[in-house]
Each structure stands twice: as C-alpha cells, then as structure tokens.
C-alpha positions in Angstrom: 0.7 -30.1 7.7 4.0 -28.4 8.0 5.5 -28.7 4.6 3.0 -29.0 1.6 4.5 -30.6 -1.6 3.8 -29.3 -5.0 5.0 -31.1 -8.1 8.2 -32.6 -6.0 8.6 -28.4 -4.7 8.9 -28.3 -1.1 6.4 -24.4 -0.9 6.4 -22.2 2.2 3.0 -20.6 3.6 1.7 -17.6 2.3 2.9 -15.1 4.6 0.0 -12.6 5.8 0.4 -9.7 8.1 -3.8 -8.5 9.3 -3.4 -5.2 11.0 -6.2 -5.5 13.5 -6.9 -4.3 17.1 -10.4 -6.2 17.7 -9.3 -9.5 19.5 -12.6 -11.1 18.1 -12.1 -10.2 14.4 -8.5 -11.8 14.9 -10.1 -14.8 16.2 -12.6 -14.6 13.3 -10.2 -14.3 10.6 -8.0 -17.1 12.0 -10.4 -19.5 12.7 -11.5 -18.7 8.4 -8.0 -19.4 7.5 -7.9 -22.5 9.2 -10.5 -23.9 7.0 -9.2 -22.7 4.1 -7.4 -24.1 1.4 -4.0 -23.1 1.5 -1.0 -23.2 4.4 -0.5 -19.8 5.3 1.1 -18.0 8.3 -0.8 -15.6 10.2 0.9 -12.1 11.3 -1.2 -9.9 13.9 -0.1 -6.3 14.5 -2.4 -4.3 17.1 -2.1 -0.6 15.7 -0.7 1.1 12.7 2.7 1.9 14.9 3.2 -2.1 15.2 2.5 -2.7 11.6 4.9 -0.6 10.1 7.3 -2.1 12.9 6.8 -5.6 11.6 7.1 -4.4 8.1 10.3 -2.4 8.9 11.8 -5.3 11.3 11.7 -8.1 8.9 13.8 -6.2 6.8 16.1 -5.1 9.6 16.7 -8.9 10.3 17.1 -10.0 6.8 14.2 -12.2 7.5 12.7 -13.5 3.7 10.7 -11.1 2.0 7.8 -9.2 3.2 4.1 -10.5 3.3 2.8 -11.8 0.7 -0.6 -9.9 1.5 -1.8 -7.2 3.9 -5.4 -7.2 5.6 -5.8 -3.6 6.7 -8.2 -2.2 8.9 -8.3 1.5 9.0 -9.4 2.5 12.7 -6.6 1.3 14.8 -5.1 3.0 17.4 -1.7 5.1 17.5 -1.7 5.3 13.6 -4.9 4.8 12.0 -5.3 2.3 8.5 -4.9 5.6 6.3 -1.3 6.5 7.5 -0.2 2.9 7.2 -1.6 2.2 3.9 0.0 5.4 3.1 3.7 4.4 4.3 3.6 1.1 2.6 2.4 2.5 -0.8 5.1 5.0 -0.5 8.1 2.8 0.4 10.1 1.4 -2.3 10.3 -1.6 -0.7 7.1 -2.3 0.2 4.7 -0.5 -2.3 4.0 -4.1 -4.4 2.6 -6.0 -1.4 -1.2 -6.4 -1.9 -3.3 -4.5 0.8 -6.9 -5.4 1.6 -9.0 -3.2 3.9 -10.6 -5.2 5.5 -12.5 -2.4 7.7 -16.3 -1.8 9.2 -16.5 1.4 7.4 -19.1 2.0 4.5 -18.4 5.7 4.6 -17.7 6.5 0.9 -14.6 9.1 1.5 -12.9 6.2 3.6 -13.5 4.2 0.2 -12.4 6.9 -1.9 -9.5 8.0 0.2 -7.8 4.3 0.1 -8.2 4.0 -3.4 -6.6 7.0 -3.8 -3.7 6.1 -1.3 -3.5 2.6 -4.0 -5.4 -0.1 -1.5 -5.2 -2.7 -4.0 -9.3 -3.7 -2.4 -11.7 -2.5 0.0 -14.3 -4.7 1.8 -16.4 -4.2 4.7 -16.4 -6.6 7.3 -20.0 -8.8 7.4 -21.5 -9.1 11.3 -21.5 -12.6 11.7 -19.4 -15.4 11.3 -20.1 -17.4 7.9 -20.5 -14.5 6.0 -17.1 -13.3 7.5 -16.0 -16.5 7.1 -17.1 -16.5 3.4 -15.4 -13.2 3.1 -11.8 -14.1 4.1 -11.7 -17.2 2.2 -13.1 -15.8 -0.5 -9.6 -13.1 -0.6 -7.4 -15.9 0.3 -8.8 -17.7 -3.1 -8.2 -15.1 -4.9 -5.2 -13.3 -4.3 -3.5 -16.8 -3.8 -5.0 -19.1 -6.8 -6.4 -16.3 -9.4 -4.2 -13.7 -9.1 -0.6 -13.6 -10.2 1.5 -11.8 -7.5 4.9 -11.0 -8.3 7.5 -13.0 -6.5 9.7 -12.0 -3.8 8.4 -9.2 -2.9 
C-alpha cells in the first residue's frame, strides 16, 4: 500500500529512524514492522556519528520534519547510544522526538543514565524472534495509536 486513506485524508508513514549496527537486529525489527499495523518508513543509521547525521541532514535539506520516533541502541560504534541520546535531548530542535532504547543491556546504571539523559523508554531486546517480534510491535502500537505525539516535530 503506498498511500493509506483515513476519513477522505490522504496520511504519510510514520517516519522512524532505529540507530542500530547489528545487521540481524535490523532485519529483525523490519521484518516486525512489516507485519504491523501501520505504514511506516524505516530509517537505519549504523553508529551514533550517522544518526546525528541523518538527524542534522534532514534539516539541512528542508526535508519534512524529523522522525516521528527514534529506536536507540546504546553500544554502537564511533559514538555510542549515550552521546546520541544526549545530542538529541539537548537540541532544540530535536529534543520532542520520542527515543526508545531498544538495547541488550540490563545493567541498571545504563537504565538509570538514559533516564536521566530524558529516553522517553528503555527495553531490552528479547533473544529470539516472536518475542522480539512482540516487542517492536508492541512500541509501534503504542507510540502510534495510544499515545498522543505532538505534531510536526
């Protein structure tokens, strides 16, 4: 479907940007969203630096707003998922956009430490694939049906 139609609308995908450098967790997370509910357009950055260059660039180019949600892992290379969550929630610009980590970690200061840098959830990735499965679907019905993001961001 490339245009979905909502009460005569015409409604763009939800934009997300997953800051990820495991190809298999990529494919994971894509092949969730594909059975999802909603049209949504799928953004991969590699490593922190590339994030905050397709956060940045967008702007740059006028393209039309930013994300609507960011899936963040936190050990990436070049600039690890602390620094970037830190940038974005410290930008003007970018500050509202939602950010999930979406990270292997259970250690309680990585917790803490993005709660304290405003992460606006923290979940740690399940092993195999329905519960993953579960997982991202389970974010993409909430912070796109239940929860009330402001627009244009």
């Amino acid at each position: 479907m490339n245009l979905e139609q909502a009460g005569g609308i015409k409604a763009r995908p939800v934009e997300i940007l997953m800051v990820e450098d495991n190809p298999g967790d990529v494919r994971l997370t894509q092949e969730a969203l594909k059975e999802g509910r909603l049209w949504n357009h799928l953004v991969v950055a590699r490593d922190g630096m590339e994030a905050m260059e397709v956060l940045r660039r967008r702007e740059a180019f006028g393209k039309p707003g930013s994300p609507d949600l960011i899936l963040l892992d936190l050990n990436l290379p070049k600039k690890d998922g602390r620094e970037v969550l830190a940038d974005i929630k410290c930008d003007e610009r970018l500050k509202l956009i939602p950010v999930v980590i979406l990270t292997t970690s259970r250690a309680e200061e990585d917790i803490v430490k993005s709660y304290k840098l405003h992460a606006n959830c923290y979940i740690t990735k399940p092993v195999d694939f329905p519960q993953f499965a579960f997982v991202v679907r389970s974010i993409e019905d909430f912070w796109f049906t239940v929860v009330k993001l402001p627009s244009g961001i």
